[in-house]
N, C-alpha and C positions, 0 to 999 in steps of 0.2 A: 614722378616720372621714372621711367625704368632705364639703369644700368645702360643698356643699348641705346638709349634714345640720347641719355647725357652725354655720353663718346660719340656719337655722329652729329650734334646739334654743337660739341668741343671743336669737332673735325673739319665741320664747315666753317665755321667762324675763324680755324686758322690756315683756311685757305684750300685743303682738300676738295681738288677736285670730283674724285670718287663721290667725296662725300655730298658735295653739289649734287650732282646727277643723282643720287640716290633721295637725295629729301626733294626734289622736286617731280620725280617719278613719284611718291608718295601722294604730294600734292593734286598733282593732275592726277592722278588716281581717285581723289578724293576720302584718302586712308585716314580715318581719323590719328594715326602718327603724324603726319604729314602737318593736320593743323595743328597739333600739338608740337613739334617741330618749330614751326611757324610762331606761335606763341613764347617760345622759349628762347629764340635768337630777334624776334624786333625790336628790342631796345636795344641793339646793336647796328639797327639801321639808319638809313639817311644820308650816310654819309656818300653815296654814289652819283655821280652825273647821271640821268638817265635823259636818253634819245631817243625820239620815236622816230620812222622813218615809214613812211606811206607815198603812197602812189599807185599809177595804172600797170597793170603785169607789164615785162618786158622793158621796162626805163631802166634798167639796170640796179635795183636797189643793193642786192647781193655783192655786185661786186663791187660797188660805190662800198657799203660797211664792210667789206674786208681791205680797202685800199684804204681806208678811217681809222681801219684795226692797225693796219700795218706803221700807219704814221704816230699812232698812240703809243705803241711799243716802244718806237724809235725814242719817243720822250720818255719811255722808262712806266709808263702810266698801264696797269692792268686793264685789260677788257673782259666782258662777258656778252653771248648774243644772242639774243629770244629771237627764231625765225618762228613767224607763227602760221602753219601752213593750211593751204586745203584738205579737209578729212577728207579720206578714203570712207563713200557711202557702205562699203563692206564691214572693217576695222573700228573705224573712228580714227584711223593711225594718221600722221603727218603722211601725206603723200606726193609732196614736191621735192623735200629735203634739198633746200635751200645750202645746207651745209657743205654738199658736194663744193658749191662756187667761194668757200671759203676753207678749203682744204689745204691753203699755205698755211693754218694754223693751228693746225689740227696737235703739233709735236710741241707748240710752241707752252710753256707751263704757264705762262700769264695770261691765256686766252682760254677763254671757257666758251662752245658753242654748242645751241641745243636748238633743236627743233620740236616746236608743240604743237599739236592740231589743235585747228579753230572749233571741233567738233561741232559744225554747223554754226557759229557762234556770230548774229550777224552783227556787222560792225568789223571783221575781220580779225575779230580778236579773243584770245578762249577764255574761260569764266576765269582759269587758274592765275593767268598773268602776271598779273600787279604781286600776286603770290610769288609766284615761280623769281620775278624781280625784287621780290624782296630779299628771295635766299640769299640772291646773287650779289645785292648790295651785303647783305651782313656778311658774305665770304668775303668780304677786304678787296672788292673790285672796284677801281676808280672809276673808271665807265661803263656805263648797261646800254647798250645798244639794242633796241626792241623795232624787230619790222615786220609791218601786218601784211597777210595773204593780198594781191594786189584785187580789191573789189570795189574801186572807183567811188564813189561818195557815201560807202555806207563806211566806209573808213574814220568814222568823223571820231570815234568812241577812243578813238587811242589817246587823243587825249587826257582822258581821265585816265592814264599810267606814264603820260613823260613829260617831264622838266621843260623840254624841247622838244618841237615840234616839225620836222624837216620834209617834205613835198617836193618828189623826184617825179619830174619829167622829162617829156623825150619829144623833141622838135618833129612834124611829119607824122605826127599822128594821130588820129581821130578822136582817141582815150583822152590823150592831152588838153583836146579842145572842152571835151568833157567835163575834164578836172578842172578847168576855168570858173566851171559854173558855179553859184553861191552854194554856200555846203562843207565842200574840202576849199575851196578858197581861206574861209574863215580863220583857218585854223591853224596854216602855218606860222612859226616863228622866222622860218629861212625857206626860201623854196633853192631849190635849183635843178637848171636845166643838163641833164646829163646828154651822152652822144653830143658834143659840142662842134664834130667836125662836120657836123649836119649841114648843107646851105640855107636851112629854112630856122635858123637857132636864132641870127639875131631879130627874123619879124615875130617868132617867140615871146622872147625876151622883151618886144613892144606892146606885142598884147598882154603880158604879165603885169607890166608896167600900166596900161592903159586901166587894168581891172584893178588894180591897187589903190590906183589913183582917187579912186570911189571909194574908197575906204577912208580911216580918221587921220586927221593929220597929224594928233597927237600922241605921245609913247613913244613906243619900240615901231620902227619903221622897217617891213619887212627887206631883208636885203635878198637880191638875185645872184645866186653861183653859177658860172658854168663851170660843168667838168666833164673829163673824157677819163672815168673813172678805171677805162679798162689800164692804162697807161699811168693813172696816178697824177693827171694836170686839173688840177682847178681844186685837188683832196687840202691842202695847207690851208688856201684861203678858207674853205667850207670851217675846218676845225678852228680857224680864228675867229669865223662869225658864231659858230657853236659856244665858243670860250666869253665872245661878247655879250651873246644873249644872258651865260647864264650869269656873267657880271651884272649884268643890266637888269635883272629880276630880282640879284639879292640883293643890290643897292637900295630899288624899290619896297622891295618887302614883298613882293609880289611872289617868289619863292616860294615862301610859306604858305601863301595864301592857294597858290596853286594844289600845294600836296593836302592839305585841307583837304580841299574838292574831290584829289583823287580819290583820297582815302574816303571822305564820306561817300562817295559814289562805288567805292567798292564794298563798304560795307551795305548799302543798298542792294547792290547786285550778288552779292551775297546769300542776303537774306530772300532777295526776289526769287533765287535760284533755288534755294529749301524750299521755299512758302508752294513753289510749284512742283516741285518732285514732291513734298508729301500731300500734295492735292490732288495731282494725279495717281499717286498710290492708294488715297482714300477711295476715289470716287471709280475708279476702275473694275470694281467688284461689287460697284452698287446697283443693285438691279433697280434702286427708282430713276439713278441717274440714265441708266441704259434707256428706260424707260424714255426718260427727258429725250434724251439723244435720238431717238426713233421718233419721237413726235418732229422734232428740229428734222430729220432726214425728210420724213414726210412733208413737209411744212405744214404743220399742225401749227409751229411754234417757232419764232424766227430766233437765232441766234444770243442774243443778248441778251433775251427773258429768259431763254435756257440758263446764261451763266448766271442772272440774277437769282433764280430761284436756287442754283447748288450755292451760291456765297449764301443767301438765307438760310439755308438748311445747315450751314455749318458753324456760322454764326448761333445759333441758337445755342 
């Protein structure tokens, strides 16, 4: 590895930020430095809380993790924050920049935030991620804060990149009634209802209750937060049940067993992610495939016998 690479892969690890932002621009770049980077600081990882934070746009996630961040400091505890937004169809760039709503922390040195495009990425969440969180655990940050573009049940994938699982909603709204449904229910470890000064928070908070209820009676028993995160009431409780969960996973061993999963699932996703950029690079210049494709446009040939015959042909 080269001279440059050993100084910036030194620089992250003891906390430079610069240096953050630059190996992770690598990464989502997909610069072969980037995974080589990557390689060279993971056995420095693990050691970070990480939190996912999902829900339907507008519940306030933004400013619910900056009043998280705020309260983390206060305990002396570093942050870092993956907003993962909507690509811009033009660019590919981040085009919401969720950052703006956390620009109390923007001076602050123990706070790192970044915005990455989902570059069409569905599930809400961009191939780089679980990457880009890894930097951030091996720069010496105690919590990773990860929140996906708000796209209502295809959100389920966050998952497979946080320790914790957190489901923000918002009393009086349609989305909300939505996010009930089996799907994103599954998958919280904490939900909580933000906009609390709402009048329709606590039959909310009944039907939350009513659809849980349906679920197992044994484990970890989701708990419900309200909070009015603009203000900062209901952020302590949330970070106590945060603190609980993840007591309650490493008691279990469950912990472990979760980042297993991640990591297996991302190196899947990974590989699924090659396996298709160099398939569509092959077969893009192949005039039998064109071929294939024109019979399929014609319906000569219906879809799936078209993909059966290009995996035959490359199989061979």
């Amino acid at each position: 590895m080269a001279d440059t690479e050993q100084t910036l892969a030194q620089r992250l690890m003891a906390g430079d930020k610069r240096a953050l932002a630059r190996a992770i621009s690598l990464v989502e770049d997909d610069d072969p430095e980037g995974w080589a980077l990557v390689r060279e600081v993971y056995p420095h990882t693990g050691g970070a809380a990480v939190v996912g934070f999902t829900g339907p746009p507008g519940v306030g996630k933004s400013t619910l993790i900056g009043a998280l961040t705020k309260l983390e400091r206060e305990r002396g505890r570093t942050v870092a924050v993956l907003s993962i937004d909507p690509s811009s169809p033009f660019t590919q760039g981040a085009l919401l920049g969720d950052r703006i709503r956390l620009s109390d922390h923007f001076l602050d040195p123990g706070v790192f935030i970044r915005s990455m495009a989902n570059r069409g990425a569905l599930g809400g969440l961009s191939e780089a991620t679980l990457q880009a969180a890894l930097l951030m655990d091996a720069s010496g940050r105690d919590v990773v804060l990860l929140e996906t573009v708000g796209v209502g049940q295809a959100e389920v994938d966050i998952i497979d990149h946080a320790d914790t699982v957190v489901l923000v909603l918002m009393p009086g709204s349609g989305d909300s009634i939505q996010a009930l449904k089996a799907g994103v229910m599954e998958i919280p470890d904490v939900i909580v209802v933000n906009k609390a000064d709402h009048p329709l928070t606590d039959t909310m908070v009944r039907e939350i209750k009513g659809v849980l209820a349906l679920g197992p009676r044994e484990g970890w028993q989701v708990p419900i937060v309200t909070t009015e995160a603009a203000r900062g009431d209901g952020v302590e409780q949330l970070a106590q049940k945060l603190a609980e969960h993840h007591d309650y996973i490493e008691a279990q061993g469950t912990l472990s067993e979760r980042r297993r999963r991640n990591l297996m699932n991302e190196v899947l996703a990974i590989a699924t992610f090659r396996m298709r950029r160099d398939l569509e690079a092959s077969v893009r210049a192949d005039p039998a495939v064109k071929e294939l494709l024109d019979r399929v446009v014609s319906r000569e040939l219906d879809p799936a016998s078209a993909a059966a015959t290009i995996l035959e042909g490359r199989a061979r």
